[in-house]
N, CA, C and O of each residue as an XYZ file, in Angstrom:
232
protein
N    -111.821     -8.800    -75.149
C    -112.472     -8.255    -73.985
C    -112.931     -6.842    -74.312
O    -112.318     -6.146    -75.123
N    -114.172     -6.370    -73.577
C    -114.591     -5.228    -74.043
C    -113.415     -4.051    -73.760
O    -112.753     -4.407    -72.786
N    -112.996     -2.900    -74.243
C    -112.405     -1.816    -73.801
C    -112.779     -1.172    -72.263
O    -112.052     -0.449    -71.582
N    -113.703     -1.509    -72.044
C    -113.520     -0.266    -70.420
C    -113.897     -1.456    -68.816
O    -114.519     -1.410    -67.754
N    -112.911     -2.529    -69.711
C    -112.721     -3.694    -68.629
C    -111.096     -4.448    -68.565
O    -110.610     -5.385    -67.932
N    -110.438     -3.161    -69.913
C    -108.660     -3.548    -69.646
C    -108.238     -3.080    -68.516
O    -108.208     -1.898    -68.171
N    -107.775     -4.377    -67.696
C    -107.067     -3.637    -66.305
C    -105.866     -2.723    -66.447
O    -105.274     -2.345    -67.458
N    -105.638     -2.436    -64.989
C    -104.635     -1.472    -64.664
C    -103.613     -2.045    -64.979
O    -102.953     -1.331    -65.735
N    -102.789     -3.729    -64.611
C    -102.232     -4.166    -64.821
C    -101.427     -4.435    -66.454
O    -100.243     -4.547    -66.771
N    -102.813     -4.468    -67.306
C    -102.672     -4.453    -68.915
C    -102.093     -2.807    -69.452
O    -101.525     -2.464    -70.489
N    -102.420     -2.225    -68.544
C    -102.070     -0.605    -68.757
C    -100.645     -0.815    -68.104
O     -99.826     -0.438    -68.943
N    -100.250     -1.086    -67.404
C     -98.754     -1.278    -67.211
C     -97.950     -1.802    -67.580
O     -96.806     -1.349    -67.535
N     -98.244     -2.922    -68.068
C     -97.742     -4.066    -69.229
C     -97.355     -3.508    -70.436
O     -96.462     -4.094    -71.048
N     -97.887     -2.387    -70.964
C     -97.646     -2.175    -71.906
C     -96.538     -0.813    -71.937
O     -95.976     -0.324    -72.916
N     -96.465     -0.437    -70.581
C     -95.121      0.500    -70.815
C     -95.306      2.138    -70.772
O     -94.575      3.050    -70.386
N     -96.564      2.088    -71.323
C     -96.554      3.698    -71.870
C     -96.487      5.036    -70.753
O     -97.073      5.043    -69.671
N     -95.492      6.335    -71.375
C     -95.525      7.123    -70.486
C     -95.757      6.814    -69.186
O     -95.461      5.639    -68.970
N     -96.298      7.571    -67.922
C     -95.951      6.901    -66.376
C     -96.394      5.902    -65.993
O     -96.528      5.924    -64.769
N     -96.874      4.493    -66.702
C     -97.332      3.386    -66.803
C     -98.725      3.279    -65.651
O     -99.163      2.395    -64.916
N     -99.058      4.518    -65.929
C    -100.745      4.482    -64.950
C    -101.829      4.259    -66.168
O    -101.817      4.432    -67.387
N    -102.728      3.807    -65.236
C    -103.943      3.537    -66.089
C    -104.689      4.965    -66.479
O    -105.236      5.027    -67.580
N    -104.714      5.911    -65.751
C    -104.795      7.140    -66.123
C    -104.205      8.060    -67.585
O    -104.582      9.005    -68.278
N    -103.243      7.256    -67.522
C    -102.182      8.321    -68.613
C    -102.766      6.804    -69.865
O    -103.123      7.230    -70.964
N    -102.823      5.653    -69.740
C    -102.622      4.906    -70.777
C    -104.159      5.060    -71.450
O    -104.189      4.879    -72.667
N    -105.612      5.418    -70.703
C    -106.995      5.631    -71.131
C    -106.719      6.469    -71.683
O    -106.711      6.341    -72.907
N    -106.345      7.776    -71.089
C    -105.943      8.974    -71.925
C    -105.361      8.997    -72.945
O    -105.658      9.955    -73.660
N    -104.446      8.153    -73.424
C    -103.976      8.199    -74.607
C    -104.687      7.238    -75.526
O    -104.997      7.856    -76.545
N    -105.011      6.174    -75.574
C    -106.108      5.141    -75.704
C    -107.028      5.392    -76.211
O    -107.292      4.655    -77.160
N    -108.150      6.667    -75.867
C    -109.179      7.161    -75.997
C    -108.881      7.887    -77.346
O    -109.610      7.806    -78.335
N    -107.980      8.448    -77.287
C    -107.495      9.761    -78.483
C    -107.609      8.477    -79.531
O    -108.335      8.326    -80.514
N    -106.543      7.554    -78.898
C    -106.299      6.802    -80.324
C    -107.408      6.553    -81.125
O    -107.562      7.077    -82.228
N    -108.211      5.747    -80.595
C    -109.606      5.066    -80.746
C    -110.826      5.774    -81.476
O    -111.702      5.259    -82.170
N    -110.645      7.014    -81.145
C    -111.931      7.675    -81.437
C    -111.167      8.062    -82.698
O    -111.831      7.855    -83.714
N    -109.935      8.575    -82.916
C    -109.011      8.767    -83.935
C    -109.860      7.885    -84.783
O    -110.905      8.291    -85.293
N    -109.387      6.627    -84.937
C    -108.893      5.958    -84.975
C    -110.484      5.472    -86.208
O    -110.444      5.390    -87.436
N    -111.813      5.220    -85.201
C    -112.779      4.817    -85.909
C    -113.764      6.069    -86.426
O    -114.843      5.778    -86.941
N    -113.408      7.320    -86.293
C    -113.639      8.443    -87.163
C    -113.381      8.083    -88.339
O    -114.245      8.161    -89.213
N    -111.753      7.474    -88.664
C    -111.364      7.705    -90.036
C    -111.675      6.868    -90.977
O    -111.249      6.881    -92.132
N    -112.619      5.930    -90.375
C    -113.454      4.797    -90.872
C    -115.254      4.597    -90.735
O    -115.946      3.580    -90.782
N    -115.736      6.554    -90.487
C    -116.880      7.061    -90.226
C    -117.528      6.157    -88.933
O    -118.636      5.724    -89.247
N    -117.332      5.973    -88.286
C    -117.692      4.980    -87.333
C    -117.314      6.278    -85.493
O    -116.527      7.192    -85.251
N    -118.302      5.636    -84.786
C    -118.012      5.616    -83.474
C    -117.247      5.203    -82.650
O    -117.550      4.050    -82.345
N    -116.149      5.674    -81.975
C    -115.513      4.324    -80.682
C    -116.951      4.519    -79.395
O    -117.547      5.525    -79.008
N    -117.117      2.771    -78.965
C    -117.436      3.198    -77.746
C    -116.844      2.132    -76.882
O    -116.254      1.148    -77.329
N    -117.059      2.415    -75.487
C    -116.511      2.171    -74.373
C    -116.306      0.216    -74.204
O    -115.497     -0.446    -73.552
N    -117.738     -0.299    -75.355
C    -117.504     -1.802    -74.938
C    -116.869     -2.115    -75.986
O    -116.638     -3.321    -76.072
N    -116.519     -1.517    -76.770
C    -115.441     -1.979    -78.222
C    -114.517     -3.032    -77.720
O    -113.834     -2.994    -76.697
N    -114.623     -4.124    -78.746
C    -114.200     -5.364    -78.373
C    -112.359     -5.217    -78.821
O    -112.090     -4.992    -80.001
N    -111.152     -5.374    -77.736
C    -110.581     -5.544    -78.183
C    -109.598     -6.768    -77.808
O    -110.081     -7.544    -76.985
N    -108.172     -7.105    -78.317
C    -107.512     -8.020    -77.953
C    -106.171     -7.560    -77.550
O    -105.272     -6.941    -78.119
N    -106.319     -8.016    -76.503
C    -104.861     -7.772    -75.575
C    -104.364     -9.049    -75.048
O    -104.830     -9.995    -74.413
N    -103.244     -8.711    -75.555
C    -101.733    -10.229    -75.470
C    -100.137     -9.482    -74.444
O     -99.323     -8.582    -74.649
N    -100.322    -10.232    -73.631
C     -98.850    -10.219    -72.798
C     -97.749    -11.186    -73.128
O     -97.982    -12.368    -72.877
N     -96.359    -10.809    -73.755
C     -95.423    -11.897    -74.468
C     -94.681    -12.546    -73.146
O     -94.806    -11.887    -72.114
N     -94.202    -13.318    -73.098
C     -93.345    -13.998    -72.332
C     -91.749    -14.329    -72.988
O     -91.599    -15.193    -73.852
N     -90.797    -13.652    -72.537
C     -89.456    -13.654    -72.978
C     -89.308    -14.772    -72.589
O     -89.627    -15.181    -71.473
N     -88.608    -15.644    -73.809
C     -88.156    -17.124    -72.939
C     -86.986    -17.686    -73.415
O     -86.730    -18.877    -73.235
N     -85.987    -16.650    -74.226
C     -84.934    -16.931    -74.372
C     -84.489    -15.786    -74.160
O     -83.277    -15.576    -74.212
């Protein structure tokens, strides 16, 4: 799914700091742009990514 269509819910799912979607873009963004700098590249906003929710079942 593109990046600036992960819900709020996927931002909570994952835990981080006050589990708002606010604090998880914010950190997200850093990563990303980090992230495809260090591979001379752009992040942008429809960057395709993949997000998985586990299900504990034992």
């Amino acid at each position: 799914m593109p990046y600036n269509l992960i819900t709020l819910e996927h931002a909570w799912h994952e835990g981080e700091g006050d589990r708002s979607y606010r604090y998880w873009k914010e950190v997200h963004d850093r990563f990303f742009c980090e992230e495809y700098k260090s591979v001379g590249k752009n992040f942008y906003e429809q960057a395709p990514m993949l997000c998985e929710v586990f299900e504990k079942i034992y």
